[in-house]
N, C-alpha and C positions, 0 to 999 in steps of 0.2 A: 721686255723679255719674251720670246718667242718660244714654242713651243718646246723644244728639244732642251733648252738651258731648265726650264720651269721641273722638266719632268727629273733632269739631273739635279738639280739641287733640292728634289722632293725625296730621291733615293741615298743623297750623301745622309740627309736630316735621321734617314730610317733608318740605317746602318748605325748612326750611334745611338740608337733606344735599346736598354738591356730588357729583357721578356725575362721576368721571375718564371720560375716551374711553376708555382702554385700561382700565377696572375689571375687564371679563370677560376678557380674558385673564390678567388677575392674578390672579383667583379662579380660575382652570381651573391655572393653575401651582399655586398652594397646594393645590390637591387633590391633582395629579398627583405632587405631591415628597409630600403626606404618603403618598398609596397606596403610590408606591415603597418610602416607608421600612418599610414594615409587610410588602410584600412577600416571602416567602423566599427565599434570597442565593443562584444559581444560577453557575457558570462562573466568580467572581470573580480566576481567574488569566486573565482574556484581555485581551491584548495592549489597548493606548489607543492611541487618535488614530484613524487611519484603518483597523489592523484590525478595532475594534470596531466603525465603521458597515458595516465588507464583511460582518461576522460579524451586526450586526445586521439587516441588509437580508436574506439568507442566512437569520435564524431563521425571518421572517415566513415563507419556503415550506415550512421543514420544519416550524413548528406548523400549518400551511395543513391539513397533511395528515401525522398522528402516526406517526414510525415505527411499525412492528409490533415486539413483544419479539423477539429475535436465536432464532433455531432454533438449538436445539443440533446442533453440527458433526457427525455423524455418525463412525465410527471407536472408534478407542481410545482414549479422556480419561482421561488419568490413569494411561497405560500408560507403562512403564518401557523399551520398548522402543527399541533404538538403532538408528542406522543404520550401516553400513559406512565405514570410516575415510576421512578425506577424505584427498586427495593434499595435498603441500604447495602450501600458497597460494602464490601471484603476490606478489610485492611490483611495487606499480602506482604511475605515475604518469601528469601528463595533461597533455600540450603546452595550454598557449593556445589557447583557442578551439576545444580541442576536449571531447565532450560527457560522452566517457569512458574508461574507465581506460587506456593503452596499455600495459601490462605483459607482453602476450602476445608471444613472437616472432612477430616477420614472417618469413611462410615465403619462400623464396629465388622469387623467377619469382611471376606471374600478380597480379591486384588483388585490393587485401584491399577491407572494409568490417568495419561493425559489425553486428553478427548479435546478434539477442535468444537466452539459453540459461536455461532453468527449471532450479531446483533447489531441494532440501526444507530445511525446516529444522523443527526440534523445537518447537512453543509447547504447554508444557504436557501435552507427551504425545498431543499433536496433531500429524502432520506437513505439513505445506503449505508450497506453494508459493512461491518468491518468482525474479524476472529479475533479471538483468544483463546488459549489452550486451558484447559479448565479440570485437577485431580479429580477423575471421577471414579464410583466401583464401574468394574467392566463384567459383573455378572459371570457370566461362563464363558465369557473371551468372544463370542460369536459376535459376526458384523449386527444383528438384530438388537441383541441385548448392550452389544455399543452404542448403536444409536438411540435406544430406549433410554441409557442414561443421558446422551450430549442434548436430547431432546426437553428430557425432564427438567435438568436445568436451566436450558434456553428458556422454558416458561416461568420458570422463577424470578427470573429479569434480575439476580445479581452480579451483574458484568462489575470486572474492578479496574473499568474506567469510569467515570462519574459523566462521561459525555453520551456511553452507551446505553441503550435502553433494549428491552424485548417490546415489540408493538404488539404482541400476545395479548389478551384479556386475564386480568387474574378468574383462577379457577382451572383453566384451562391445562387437561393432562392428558398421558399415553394409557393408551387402554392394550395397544399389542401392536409391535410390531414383526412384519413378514419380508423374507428377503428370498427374493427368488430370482436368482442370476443377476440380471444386469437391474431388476424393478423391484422398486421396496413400498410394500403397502403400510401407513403410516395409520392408525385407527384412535382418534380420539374421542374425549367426552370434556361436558363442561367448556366448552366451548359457547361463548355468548355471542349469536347475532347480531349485536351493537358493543360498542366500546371502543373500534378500532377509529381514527378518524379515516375519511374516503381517502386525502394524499396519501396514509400511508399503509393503507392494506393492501393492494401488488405488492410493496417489499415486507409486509406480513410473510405472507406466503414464499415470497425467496427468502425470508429467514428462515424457514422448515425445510425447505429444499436443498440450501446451500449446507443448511446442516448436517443433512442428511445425506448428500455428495459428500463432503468432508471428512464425514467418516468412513462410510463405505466403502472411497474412491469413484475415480473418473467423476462421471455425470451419470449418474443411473437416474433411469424415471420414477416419480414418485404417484402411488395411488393415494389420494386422500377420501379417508372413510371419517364418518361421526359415527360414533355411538354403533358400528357395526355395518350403518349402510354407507354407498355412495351417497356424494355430495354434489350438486352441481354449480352452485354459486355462494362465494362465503366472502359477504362481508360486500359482497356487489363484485366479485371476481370469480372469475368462470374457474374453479377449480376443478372441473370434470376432465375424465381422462386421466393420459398421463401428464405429471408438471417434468417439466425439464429447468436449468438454471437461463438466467437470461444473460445476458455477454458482460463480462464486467465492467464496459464501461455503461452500461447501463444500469445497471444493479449495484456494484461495489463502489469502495471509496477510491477516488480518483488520485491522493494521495493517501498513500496505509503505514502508516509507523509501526512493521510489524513487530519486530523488537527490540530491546527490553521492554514488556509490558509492562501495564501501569504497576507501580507499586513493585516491579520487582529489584532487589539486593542483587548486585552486580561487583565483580574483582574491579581494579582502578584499570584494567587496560581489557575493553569487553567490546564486542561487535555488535554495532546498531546497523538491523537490515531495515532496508526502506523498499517500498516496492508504488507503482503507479502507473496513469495514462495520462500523460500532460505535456504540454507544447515543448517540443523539442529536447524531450526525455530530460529533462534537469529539473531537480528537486532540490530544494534550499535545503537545509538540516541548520539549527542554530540550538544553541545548548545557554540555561539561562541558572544563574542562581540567586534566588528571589529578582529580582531588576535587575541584576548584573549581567551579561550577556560573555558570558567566557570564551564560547569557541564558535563558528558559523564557517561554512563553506557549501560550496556548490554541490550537489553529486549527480554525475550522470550517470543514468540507468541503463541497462543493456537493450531496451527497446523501445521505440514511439509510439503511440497512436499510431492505428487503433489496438496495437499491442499490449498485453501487462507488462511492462520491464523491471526489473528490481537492481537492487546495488549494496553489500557491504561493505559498512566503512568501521574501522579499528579506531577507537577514540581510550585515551588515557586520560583520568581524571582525579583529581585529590578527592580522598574521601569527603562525604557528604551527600543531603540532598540536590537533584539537577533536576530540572526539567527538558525533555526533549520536543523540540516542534518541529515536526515535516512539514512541508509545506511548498505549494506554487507559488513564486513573484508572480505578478499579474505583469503582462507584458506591455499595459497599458501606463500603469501607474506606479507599480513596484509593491503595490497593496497587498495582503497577505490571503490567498487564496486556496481551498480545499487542505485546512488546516487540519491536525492529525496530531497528539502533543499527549505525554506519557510524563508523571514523575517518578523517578527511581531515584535508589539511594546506591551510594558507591560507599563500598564498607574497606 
């Protein structure tokens, strides 16, 4: 067959193929389903239906721009190091419509409110930080007399999660606090030169700071006075000057089950905020009653390392107790890492 017959009988053949309208998007699906299949299987425990488009819309910014690998936390990893016994916990609950725990007594006379109170807790031999909102009085409503209370507390060491502790020394109280624009002079007494162990006296001191941010706002500097004077090393930590917060991933919990907090009474359809700095912004959430494991899904957070990202998720649940665990898979092993875990009751 020479050339001219090959090419005519290549043009009768095309003349009878009918071309659908919609061919090329048919042919872009069949590519796109075979790439996917071949693709490697990333995150396959994340929530269907409309988590996965908030999670999918959400990856496009974090691949936009690749986390950086996580800096190792700085401290003691791996140290055996404890803190100071906690007081007994609060047994909390939480009227309707309200956002957090009420367990604390109300003290007799003047208005309360809810005041943020930092406290440490152990990952790994790591200590960091993590909050709770805590009824406290607010005195004469002034940012001083706020954080005079969120402080006062904080050295009480009754956080009503049983993981948190104050690294504080018992004894230790406010003698007066000063607030002057952006700097708050903090003045204690009873404070003991020993007690604190060495890992965990730095996040000593970002427990007071962070508190004292917290209430305030922003990051104001902190002076710290004893007994009246400066101070300039407490506990083998240069406390002179102003204190400022240190970055959260070096201070705070790497994943934070911020709420429902422990022990709080929740309606059966209630928002659990989760907030963190962790490999490729996805935080497990699994929901347990006694060894039963009810509900678990993925949640990706709105930011990566070395950002804080957070994310709510809307959970409906039959009345009862649950436990909740935030928490890293480990990417190595699927091991359960920078755990974070609350039980509340659903009424």
């Amino acid at each position: 067959m020479n050339e001219d017959l090959l090419r005519r009988a290549l043009e009768a053949e095309a003349a009878r193929v009918e071309v659908q309208r919609d061919a090329l998007a048919t042919i872009r699906a069949r590519i796109e389903e075979r790439r996917t299949r071949w693709l490697p299987r990333r995150g396959t425990w994340f929530a269907i239906g409309a988590t996965v488009a908030t999670a999918a819309a959400a990856a496009v910014a974090v691949a936009t721009c690749a986390p950086p690998p996580r800096a190792t936390a700085p401290g003691n990893a791996g140290a055996t190091v404890s803190l100071p016994s906690a007081a007994p916990t609060r047994s909390t609950s939480t009227p309707a419509g309200t956002a957090t725990p009420s367990g604390t007594p109300v003290p007799p006379g003047g208005a309360t409110g809810s005041l943020p109170v930092y406290y440490l807790a152990d990952d790994a031999g790591t200590f960091r930080l993590y909050r709770e909102f805590h009824p406290l009085p607010l005195g004469d409503g002034s940012p001083a007399a706020k954080t005079r209370s969120a402080l006062t507390e904080m050295f009480a060491g009754a956080a009503y999660d049983p993981d948190y502790r104050s690294a504080w020394p018992t004894g230790a109280r406010v003698r007066g606090v000063t607030v002057n624009g952006a700097e708050v002079t903090v003045d204690l007494t009873g404070v003991s030169p020993t007690g604190v162990p060495a890992g965990a006296a730095p996040q000593a001191v970002q427990q007071l700071v962070w508190t004292v941010g917290a209430v305030v706002g922003g990051d104001p500097g902190v002076r710290l006075l004893l007994d009246g004077a400066p101070v300039g090393t407490l506990w083998g930590v240069d406390v002179s000057g102003v204190l400022h917060r240190r970055s959260h991933l070096d201070a705070a919990g790497l994943v934070w089950l911020i709420s429902p907090q422990e022990g709080q009474t929740v309606g059966r359809t209630f928002d659990v905020h989760i907030a963190g700095v962790v490999f490729e912004a996805t935080v497990h959430l699994r929901v347990r009653q006694g060894d039963r494991t009810v509900h678990e899904e993925g949640v990706l957070l709105n930011a990566g390392p070395p950002s804080l990202g957070d994310a709510h998720v809307s959970l409906t649940l039959p009345p009862g107790t649950y436990t909740l665990e935030a928490y890293e898979p480990s990417a190595k092993d699927g091991s359960i890492q920078h755990l974070d875990d609350h039980t509340i009751t659903v009424r």
